[in-house]
C-alpha positions in Angstrom: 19.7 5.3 -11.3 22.6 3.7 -9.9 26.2 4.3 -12.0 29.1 2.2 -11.5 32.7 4.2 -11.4 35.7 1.5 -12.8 38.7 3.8 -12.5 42.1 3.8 -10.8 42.5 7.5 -10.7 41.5 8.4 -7.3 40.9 12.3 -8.2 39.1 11.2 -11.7 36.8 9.0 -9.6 36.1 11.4 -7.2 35.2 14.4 -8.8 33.0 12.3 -11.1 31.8 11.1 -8.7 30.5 14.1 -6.5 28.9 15.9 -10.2 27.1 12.9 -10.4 25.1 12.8 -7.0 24.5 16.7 -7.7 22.5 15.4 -10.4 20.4 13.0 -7.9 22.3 9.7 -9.7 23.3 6.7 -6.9 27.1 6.0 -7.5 29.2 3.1 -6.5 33.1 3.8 -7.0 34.5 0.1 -7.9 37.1 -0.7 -5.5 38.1 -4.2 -5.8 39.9 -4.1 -9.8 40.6 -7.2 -9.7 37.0 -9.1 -10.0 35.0 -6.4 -11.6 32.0 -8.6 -13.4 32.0 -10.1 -9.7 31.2 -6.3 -8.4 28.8 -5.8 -11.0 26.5 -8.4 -10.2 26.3 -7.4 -7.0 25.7 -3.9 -7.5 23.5 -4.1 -10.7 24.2 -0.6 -11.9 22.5 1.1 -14.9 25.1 2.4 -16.2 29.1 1.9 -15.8 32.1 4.3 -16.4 35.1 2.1 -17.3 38.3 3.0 -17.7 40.6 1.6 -20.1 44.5 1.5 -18.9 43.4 -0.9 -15.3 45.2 -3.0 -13.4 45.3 -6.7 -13.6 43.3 -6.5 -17.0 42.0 -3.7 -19.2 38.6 -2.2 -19.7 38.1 -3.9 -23.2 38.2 -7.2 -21.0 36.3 -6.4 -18.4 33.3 -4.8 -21.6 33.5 -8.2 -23.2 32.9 -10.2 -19.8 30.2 -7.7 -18.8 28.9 -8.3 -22.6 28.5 -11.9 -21.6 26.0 -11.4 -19.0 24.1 -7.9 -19.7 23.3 -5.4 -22.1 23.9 -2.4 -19.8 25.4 1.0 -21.5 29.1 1.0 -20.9 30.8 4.3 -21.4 35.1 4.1 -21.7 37.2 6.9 -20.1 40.6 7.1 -21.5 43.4 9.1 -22.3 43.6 7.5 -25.1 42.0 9.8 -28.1 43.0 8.0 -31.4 40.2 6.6 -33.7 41.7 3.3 -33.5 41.2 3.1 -29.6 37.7 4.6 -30.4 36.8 1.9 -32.6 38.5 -1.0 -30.5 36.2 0.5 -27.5 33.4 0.3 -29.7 34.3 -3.5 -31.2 35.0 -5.2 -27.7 30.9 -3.9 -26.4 31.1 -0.5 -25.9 28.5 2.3 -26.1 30.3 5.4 -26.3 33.8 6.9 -25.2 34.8 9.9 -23.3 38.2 10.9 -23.1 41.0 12.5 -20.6 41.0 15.2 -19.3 37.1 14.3 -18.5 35.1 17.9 -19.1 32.6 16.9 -16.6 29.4 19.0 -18.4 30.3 16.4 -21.7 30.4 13.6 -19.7 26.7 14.4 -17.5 25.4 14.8 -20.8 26.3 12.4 -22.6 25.5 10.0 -19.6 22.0 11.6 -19.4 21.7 10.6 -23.4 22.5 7.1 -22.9 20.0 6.8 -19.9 17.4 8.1 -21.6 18.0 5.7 -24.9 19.0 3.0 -23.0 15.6 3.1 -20.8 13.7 2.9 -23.6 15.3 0.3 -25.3 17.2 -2.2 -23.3 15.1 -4.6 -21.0 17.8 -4.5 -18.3 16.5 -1.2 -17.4 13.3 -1.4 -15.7 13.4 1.3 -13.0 13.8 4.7 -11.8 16.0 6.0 -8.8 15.3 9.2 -6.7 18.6 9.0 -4.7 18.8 5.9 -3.3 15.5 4.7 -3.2 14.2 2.8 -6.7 10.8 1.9 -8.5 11.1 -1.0 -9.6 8.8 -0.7 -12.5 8.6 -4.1 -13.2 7.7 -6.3 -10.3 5.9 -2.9 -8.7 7.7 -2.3 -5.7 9.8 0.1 -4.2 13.1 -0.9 -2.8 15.3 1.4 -0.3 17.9 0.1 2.0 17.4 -3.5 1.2 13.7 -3.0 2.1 10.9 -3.6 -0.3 7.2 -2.8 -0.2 4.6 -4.2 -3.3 2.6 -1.1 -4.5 -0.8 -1.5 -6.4 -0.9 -0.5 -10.5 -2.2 2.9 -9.4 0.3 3.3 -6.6 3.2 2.9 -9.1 1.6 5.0 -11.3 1.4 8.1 -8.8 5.2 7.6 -8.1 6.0 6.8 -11.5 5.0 10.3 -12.1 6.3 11.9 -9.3 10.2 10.1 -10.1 10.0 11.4 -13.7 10.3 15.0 -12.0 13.1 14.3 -9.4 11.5 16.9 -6.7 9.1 18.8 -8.7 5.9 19.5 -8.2 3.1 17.5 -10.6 -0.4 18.6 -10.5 -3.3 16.0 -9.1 -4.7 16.3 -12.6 -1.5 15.0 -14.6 -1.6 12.3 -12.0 -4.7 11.8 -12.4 -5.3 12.0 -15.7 -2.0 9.0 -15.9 -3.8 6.9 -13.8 -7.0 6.9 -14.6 -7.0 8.4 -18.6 -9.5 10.5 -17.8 -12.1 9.3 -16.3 -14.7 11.9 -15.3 -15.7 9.5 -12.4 -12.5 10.1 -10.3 -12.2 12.6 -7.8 -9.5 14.4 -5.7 -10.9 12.3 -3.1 -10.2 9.2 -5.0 -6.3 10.0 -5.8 -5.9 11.2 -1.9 -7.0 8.0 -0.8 -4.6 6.2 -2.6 -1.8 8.3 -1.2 -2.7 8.1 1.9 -2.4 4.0 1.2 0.7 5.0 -0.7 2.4 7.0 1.9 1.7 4.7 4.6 3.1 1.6 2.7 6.6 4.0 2.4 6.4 4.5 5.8 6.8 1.2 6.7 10.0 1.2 4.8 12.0 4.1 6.4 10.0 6.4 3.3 8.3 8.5 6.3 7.3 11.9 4.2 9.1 11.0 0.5 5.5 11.8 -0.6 4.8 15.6 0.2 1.7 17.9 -0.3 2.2 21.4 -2.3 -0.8 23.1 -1.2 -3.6 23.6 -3.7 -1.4 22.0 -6.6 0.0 18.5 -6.1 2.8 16.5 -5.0 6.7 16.1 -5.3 9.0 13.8 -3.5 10.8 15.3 -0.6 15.0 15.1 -1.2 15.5 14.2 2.8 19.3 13.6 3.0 18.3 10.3 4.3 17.4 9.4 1.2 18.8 11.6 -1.1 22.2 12.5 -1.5 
């Protein structure tokens, strides 16, 4: 999943920042203050950090204009801790408020809270991210580097599966057991096949061994530094 970082405070951004891809998220560190639903388009985050004392205008402007066009989770930073600011933050679009000086465990969890509510109920949200590569759950493709390859149902399925653990190992029979419910007809055989297919089609996106073997167990996705980090 891919945060956006609105903040002025060079040191704030970057130690968020770096905590952040420890935890495997994709971050983008706004630069340009001064046309920041412009940098949201383009970025399409899933989440966004905003501060509120910015230059040119404030982070309750920039909520309500990012309000206009998407239902993303907004979280304020600010040094600001009275209720009034709390509620203001709340009133002008956003979804919760962390303030100054930022304890980074609070703010990792309460970003993984929102994530996980947000995912299930707001239809912006229709993917998951392993570094920078995403499943894009929705139109069932993966998309890396501005490259896209179309998977088949089962093919999301499989990575679906192996994104949910972030580099862990999931057994063939979870997977297959998600894919096919059950059915007593499918085989290892069956499920290798279709990563084979599955592994080739990465391949042909710059995804050459994301999909990895754990002997007599399953599969996990491989965190190459090419693609994860």
């Amino acid at each position: 999943m891919k945060i956006m970082i609105v903040e002025d405070d060079e040191i704030i951004k970057s130690s968020l920042k770096t905590e952040l891809e420890k935890w495997g998220y994709e971050v983008y560190c706004l630069e340009n203050l001064d046309n920041v639903v412009a940098e949201f388009q383009a970025e399409k985050p899933q989440l966004v950090l905003l501060d509120i004392v910015l230059p040119f205008f404030n982070g309750y402007y920039w909520c309500q204009e990012i309000r206009k066009i998407s239902k993303v989770p907004i979280i304020f930073i600010s040094s600001k801790n009275e209720n009034m600011d709390i509620v203001m933050a709340m009133q002008f679009g956003g979804d919760d408020y962390i303030t100054k000086p930022i304890n980074l465990d609070v703010t990792i969890a309460k970003i993984q809270a929102m994530l996980r509510r947000s995912y299930n109920f707001i239809n912006d949200i229709d993917y998951l991210s392993f570094g920078k590569i995403q499943l894009i759950l929705s139109e069932t493709k993966v998309d890396f580097s501005g490259m896209n390859v179309d998977l088949t149902k089962t093919e999301m399925m499989i990575l679906e599966s192996l994104f949910k653990e972030q580099g862990g190992v999931v057994s063939r029979e979870k997977i297959m057991d998600r894919c096919w419910q059950g059915d007593s007809f499918i085989d290892d055989n069956t499920l290798a096949v279709n990563v084979t297919r599955l592994r080739k089609k990465l391949s042909s996106i710059g995804l050459d061994g994301l999909v990895m073997t754990k002997k007599g167990y399953g599969y996990y996705l491989e965190k190459n530094s090419e693609w994860y980090k």
